[in-house]
N, CA and C atoms as a LAMMPS dump frame, in Angstrom:
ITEM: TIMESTEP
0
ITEM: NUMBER OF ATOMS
192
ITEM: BOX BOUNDS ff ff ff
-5.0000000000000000e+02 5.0000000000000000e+02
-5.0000000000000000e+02 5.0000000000000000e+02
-5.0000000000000000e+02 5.0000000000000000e+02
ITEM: ATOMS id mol type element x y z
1 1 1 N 329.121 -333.831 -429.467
2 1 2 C 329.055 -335.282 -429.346
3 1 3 C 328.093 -335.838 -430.388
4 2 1 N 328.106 -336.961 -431.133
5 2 2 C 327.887 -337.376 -432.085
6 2 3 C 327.236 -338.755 -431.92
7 3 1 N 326.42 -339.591 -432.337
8 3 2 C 326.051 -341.161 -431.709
9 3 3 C 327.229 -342.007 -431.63
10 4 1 N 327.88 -342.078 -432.881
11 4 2 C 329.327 -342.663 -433.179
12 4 3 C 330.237 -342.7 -431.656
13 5 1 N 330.729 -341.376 -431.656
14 5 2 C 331.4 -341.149 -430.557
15 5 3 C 331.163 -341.852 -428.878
16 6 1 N 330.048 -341.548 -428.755
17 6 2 C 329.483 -342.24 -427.842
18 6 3 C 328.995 -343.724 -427.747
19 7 1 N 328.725 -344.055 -429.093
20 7 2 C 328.983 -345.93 -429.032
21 7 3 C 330.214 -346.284 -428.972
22 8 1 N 331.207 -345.822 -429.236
23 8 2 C 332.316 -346.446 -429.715
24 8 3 C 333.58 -345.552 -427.775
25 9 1 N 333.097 -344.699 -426.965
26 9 2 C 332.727 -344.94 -425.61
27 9 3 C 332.443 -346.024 -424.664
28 10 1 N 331.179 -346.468 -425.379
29 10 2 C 330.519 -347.8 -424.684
30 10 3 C 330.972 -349.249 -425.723
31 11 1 N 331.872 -349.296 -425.876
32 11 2 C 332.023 -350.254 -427.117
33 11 3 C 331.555 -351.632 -426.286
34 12 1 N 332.669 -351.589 -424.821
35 12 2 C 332.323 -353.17 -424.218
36 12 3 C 331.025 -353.474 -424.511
37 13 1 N 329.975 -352.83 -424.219
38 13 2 C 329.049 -353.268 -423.598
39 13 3 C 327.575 -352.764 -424.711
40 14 1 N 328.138 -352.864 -426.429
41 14 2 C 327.416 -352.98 -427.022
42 14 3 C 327.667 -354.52 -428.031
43 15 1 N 326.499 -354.915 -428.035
44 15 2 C 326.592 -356.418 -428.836
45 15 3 C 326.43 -356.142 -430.484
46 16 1 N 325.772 -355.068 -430.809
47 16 2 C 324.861 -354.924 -431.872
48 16 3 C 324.324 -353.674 -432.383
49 17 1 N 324.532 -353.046 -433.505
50 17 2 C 323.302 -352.098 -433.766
51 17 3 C 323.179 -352.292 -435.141
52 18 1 N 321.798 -351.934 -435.486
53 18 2 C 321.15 -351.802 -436.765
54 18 3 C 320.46 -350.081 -437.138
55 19 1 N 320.548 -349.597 -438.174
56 19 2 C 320.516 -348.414 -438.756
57 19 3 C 319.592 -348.909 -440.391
58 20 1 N 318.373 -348.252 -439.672
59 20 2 C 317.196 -348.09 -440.881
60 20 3 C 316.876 -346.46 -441.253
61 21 1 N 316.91 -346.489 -442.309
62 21 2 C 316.164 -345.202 -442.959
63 21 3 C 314.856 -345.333 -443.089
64 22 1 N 314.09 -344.158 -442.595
65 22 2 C 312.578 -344.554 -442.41
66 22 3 C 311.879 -343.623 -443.664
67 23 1 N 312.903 -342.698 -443.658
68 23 2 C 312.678 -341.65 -445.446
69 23 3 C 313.561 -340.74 -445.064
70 24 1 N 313.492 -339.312 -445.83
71 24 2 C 314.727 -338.576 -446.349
72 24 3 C 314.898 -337.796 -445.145
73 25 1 N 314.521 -337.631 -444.225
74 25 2 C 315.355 -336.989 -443.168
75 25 3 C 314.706 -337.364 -441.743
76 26 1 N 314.383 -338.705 -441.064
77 26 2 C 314.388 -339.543 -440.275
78 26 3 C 315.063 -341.131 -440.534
79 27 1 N 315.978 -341.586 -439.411
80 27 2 C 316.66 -342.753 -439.277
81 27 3 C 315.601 -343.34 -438.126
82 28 1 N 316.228 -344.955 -437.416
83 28 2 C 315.716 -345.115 -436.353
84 28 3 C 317.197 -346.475 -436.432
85 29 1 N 317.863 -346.317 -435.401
86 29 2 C 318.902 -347.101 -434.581
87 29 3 C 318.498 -347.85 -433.679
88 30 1 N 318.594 -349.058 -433.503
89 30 2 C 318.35 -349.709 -432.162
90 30 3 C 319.911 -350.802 -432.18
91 31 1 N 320.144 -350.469 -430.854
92 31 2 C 321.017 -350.851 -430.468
93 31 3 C 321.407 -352.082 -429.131
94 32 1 N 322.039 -353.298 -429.445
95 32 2 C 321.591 -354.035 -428.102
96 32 3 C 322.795 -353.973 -427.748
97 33 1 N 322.262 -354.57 -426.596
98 33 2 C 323.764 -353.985 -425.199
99 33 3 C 323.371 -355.4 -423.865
100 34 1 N 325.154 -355.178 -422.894
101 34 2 C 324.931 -355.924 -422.324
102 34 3 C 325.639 -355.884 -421.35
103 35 1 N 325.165 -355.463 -420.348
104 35 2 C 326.497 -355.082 -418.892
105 35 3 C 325.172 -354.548 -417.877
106 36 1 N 326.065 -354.48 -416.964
107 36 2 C 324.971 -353.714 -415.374
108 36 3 C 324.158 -352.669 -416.045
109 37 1 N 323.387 -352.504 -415.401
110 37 2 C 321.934 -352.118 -415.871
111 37 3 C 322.512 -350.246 -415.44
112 38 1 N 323.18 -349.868 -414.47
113 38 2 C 323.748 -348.761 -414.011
114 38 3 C 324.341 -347.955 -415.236
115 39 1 N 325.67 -348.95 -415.758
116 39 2 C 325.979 -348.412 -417.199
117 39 3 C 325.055 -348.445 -418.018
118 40 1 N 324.293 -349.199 -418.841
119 40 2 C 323.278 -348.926 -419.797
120 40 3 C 322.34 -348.037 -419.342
121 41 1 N 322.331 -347.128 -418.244
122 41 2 C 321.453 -346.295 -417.72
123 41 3 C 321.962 -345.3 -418.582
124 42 1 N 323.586 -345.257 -418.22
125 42 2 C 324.349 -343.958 -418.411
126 42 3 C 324.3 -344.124 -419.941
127 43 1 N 324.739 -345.32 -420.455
128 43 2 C 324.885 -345.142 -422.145
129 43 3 C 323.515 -344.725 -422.735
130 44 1 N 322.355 -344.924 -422.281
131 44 2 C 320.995 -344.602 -423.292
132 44 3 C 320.681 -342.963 -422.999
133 45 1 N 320.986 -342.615 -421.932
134 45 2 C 320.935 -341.042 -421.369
135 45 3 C 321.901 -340.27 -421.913
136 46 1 N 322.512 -340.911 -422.355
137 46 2 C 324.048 -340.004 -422.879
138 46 3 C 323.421 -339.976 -424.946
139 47 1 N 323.247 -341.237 -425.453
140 47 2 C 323.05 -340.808 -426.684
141 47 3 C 321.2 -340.678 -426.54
142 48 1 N 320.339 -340.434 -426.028
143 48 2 C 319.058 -339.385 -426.027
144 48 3 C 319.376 -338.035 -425.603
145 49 1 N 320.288 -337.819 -425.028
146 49 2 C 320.986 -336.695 -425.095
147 49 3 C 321.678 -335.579 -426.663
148 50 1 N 321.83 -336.783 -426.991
149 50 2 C 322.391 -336.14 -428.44
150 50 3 C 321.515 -335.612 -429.623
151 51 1 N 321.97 -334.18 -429.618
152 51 2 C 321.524 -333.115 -430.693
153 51 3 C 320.931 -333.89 -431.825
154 52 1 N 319.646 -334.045 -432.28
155 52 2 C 319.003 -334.427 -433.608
156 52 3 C 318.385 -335.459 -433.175
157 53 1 N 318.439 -336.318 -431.802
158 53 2 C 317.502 -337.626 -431.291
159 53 3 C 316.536 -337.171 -430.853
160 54 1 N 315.25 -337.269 -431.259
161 54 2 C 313.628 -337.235 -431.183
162 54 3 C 313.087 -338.134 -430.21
163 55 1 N 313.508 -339.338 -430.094
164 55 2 C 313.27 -339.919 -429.104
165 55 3 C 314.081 -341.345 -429.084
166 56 1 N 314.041 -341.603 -427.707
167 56 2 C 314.777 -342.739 -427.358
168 56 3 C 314.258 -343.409 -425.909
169 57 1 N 314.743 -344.624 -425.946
170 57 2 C 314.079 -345.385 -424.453
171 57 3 C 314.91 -346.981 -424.151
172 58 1 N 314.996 -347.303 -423.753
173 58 2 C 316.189 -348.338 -423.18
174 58 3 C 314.855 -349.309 -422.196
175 59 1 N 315.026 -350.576 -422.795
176 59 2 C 314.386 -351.572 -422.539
177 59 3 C 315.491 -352.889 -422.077
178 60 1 N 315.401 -352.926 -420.262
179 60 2 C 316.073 -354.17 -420.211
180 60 3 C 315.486 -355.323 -419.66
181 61 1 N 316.241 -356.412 -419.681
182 61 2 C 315.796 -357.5 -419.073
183 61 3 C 316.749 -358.33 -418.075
184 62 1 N 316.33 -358.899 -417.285
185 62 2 C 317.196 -359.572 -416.52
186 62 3 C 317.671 -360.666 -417.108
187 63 1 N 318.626 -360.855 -417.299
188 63 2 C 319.135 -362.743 -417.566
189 63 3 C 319.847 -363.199 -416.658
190 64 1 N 319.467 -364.012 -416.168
191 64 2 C 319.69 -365.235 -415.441
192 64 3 C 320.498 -366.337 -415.284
């Protein structure tokens, strides 16, 4: 499984991502999203899951 694969999985319920190179062999992705908090549980656990991610963490908010 690949990040690709797995965004494009969660397609509904991504709004957005951006892809920075930080130098020659670290990236950093952040990705925004937008559905029940249950699924974005499963989508951020599924790609921190993925082979070569160092770290990851899923920040939500309620809207109203």
């Amino acid at each position: 499984t690949n990040l690709n694969n797995v965004q494009h999985d969660y397609h509904q319920a991504i709004l957005s991502s951006q892809h920075f190179h930080l130098d020659h062999d670290n990236c950093m992705e952040i990705i925004a999203v937008k559905g029940k908090a249950s699924e974005l549980t499963e989508l951020a656990d599924k790609l921190i899951a993925v082979k070569g991610i160092q770290h990851g963490k899923l920040t939500m908010s309620r809207a109203d």
